[in-house]
C-alpha positions, -999 to 999 in steps of 0.1 A, spaced: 162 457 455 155 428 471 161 394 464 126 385 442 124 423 426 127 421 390 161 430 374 175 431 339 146 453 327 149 460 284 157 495 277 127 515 263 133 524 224 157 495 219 137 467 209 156 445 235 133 411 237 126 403 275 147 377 293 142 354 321 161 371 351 173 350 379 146 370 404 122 361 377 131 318 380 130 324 420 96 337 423 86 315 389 101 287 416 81 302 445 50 301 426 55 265 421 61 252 454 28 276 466 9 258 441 17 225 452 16 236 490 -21 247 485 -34 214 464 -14 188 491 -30 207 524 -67 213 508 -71 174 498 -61 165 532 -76 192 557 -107 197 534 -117 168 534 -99 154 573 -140 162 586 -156 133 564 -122 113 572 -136 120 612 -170 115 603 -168 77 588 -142 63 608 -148 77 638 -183 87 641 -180 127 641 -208 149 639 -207 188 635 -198 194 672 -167 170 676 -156 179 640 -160 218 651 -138 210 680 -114 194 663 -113 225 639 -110 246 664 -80 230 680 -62 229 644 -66 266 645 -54 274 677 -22 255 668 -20 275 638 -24 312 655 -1 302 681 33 286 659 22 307 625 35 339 648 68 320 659 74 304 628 74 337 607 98 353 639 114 321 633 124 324 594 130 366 601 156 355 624 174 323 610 160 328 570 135 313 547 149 278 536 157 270 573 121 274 581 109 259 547 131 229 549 118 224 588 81 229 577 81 200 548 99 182 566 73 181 592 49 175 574 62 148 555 67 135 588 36 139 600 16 129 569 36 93 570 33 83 601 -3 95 601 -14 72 574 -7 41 595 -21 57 624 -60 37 632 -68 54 664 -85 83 669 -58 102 688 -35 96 666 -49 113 636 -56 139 658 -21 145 664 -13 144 635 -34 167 626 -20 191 649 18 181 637 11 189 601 -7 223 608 22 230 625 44 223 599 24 243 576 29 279 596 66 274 587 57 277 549 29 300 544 45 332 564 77 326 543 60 318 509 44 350 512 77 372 524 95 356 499 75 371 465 64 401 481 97 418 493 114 437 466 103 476 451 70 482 465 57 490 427 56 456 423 39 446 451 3 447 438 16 425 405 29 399 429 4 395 454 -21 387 426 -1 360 409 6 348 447 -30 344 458 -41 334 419 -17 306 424 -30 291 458 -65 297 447 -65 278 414 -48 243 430 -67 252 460 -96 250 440 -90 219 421 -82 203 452 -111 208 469 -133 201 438 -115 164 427 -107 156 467 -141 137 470 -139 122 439 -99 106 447 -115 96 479 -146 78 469 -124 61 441 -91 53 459 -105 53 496 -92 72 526 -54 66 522 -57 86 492 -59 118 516 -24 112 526 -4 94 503 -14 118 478 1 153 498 27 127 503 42 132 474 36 168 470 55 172 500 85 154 486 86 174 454 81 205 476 112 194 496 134 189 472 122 223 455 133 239 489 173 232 481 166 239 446 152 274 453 184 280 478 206 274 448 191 297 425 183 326 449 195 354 439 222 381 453 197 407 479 206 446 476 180 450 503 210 447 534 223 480 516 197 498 507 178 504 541 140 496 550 115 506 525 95 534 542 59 541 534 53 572 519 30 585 503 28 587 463 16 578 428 -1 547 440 9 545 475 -13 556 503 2 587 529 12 559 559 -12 570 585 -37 554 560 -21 524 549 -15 518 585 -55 522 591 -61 496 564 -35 473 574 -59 468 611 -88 470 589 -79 440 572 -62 422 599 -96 428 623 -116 415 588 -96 385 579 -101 368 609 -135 367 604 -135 356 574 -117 324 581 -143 321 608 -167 318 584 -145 294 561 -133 271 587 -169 269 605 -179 259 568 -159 233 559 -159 216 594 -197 212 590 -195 205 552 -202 169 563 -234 173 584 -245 199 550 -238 167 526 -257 143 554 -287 172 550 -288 174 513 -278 131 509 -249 141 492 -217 113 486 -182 125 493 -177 128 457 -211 151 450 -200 174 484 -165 178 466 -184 196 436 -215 209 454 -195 228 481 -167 240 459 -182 265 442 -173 291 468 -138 282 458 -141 291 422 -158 320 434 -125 331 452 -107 327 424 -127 343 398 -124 376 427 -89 376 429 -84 373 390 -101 402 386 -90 421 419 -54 412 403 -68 432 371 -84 460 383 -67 481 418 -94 502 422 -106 488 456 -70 495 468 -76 518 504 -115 520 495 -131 513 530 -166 507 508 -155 477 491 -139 458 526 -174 467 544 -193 456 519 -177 419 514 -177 418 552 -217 425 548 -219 396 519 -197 371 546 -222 374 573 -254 369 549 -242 348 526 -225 325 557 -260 320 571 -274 310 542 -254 281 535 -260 267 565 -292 275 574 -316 275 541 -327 244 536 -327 247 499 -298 230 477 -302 257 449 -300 285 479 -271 272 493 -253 270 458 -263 309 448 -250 314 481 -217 306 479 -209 326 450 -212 357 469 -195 339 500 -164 333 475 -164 363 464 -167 379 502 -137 356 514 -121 368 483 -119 405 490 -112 401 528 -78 378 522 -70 395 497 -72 430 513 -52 417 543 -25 398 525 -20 435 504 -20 455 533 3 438 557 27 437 531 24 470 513 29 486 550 58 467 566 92 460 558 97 426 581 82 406 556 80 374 572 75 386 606 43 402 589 32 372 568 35 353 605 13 378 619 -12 373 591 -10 338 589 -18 340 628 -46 364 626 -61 335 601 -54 309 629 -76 329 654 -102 332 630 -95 293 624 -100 286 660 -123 311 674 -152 303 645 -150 265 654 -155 271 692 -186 291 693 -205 269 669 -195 239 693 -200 256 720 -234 265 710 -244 230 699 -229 213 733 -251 240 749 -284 234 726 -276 203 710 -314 199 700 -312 229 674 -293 218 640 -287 256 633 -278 269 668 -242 266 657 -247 289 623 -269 307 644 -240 311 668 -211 321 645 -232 342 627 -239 367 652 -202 366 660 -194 375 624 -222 403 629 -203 417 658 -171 418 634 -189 439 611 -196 465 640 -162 462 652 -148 472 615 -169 503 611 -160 513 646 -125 512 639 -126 528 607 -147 559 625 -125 562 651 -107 593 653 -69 589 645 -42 594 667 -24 624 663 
């Protein structure tokens, strides 16, 4: 068992009351510091393109561009980072990763110039793949059984402050100004820090080193491992383009408030309801495990992304764009999900595997961003040719996903 499996079971038929294992206080600990990861990072990258946008003049190309550069940072250390904390542990890397951004964020908020906030920027997303690979690993290694239980607690977590941060972000803005947007992941980051050496205390005696790696085999539950290999690159191909989609979104969020004369504050409820969309789908893909290796469910949320994508940014109807998002949230929903289950039902390097997950999100990141600049610095008379632009490329995902699931198997 590993070091967050659950231990100190009651014995059935003796009425023993359940107690709080150590394991249970680690990932109870983990939890926490995920929760407070997601708020911090949401109220300052969320809302970093309105940040661009009135102090330095961005529109939807530049703030594209600079989106896409925060991804490309992100695919290329989230892969290192999670070799990184494989190698040399998970409080090494967590410690290095608040630390950074802690770093980052303070210097950042006395920054003025516009290079400066772009570097830092780029120093806090780095920062960041040091945590999310090893977050993940972290409450996901243990008996596979309890995989599915963890994961949606894990991604029920992030969502809800996720949530909340992007829904109040506008508001602490428009009341406390700018600063707000790093002064208050500040402070996050501090708690989060000091939780770090906390965690390391409390962590609990692995039996993993002795019991050997955790094969995949089929069973009650559990997929033969040809298949749950398939659906591992199923996900990994459909994630990506989901955080195409998401990053493309929020990086023109600005120019869709401009559009609809939205404040900051009215943009931070307006265009959150994708967000609560999210979470309502992984509450209830936490409940119910039926869409577990069911290749309907994964192409159909990869059909809802590409629809309900273009229709946020392209109708020019405020009520459209809000029944829109719900089935955008609930799209996004599915597809993380999916590929945050499959990596780590499949593999038994967790952190290696929550690096290549988290890196697969930074290509998506980056990739998303680029063509809707590229197609705007190419036709910058057309308002849409950037929605226009990623959409097709989220089209061509969709073909790509089918293709691979047809594709004969190798013997």
């Amino acid at each position: 068992m590993s070091p967050c499996s659950r231990t100190a079971a009651p014995v059935p038929g003796r009425g023993v009351a359940p107690i709080v294992t150590a394991p249970q206080k680690f990932r109870a600990a983990c939890f926490t510091i995920e929760g407070l990861n997601s708020f911090a990072l949401v109220i300052y990258f969320s809302y970093l393109y309105f940040f661009f946008r009135d102090q330095f003049g961005f529109h939807d190309r530049q703030n594209l561009e600079l989106a896409a550069l925060i991804g490309l940072t992100y695919a290329f250390f989230s892969l290192r980072a999670g070799r990184f904390a494989q190698r040399y542990g998970p409080f090494t890397a967590l410690k290095i990763g608040f630390g950074v951004m802690l770093a980052g964020l303070l210097v950042g908020s006395q920054l003025v110039a516009v290079a400066g906030q772009i570097a830092t920027a780029c120093v806090v997303t780095i920062g960041m793949c040091f945590t999310w690979p090893v977050l993940e690993a972290l409450v996901s290694e243990g008996d596979p059984a309890d995989i599915p239980h963890v994961i949606g607690i894990y991604n029920i977590t992030w969502a809800s402050t996720n949530t909340l941060a992007f829904c109040i972000g506008g508001t602490l803005i428009e009341k406390l100004g700018y600063r707000s947007m790093f002064y208050v992941p500040l402070a996050a980051m501090v708690v989060q820090f000091a939780l770090v050496f906390r965690l390391e205390k409390i962590h609990p005696p692995s039996r993993a080193a002795h019991a050997g790696p955790q094969a995949v085999t089929a069973g009650p539950g559990q997929p033969a491992p040809t298949r749950a290999k398939l659906f591992q690159r199923l996900a990994w191909l459909a994630n990506p383009f989901a955080y195409i989609a998401i990053n493309t979104l929020v990086a023109m969020l600005p120019g869709i408030a401009r559009k609809f004369e939205l404040s900051t504050m009215s943009a931070g409820f307006a265009c959150s309801l994708w967000s609560f969309a999210r979470f309502f789908t992984f509450v209830a893909l936490w409940q119910w495990t039926g869409w577990h290796y069911r290749f309907r469910w994964l192409v159909t949320a990869f059909a809802l992304l590409v629809l309900s994508f273009a229709a946020i940014l392209i109708v020019p109807h405020l009520a459209a764009v809000l029944v829109a998002q719900l089935f955008f949230g609930s799209a996004v929903g599915l597809l993380y999900y999916s590929s945050l289950y499959y990596a780590m039902n499949a593999s038994d390097t967790k952190s290696e595997h929550g690096g290549i997950h988290e890196a697969a999100i930074g290509v998506g990141n980056c990739l998303g961003p680029a063509v809707g600049a590229t197609a705007l610095w190419l036709a910058p008379q057309s308002t849409s040719g950037g929605a226009w632009a990623v959409s097709g490329l989220l089209t061509i995902g969709l073909g790509a996903l089918v293709w691979l699931r047809l594709r004969p198997a190798k013997p």
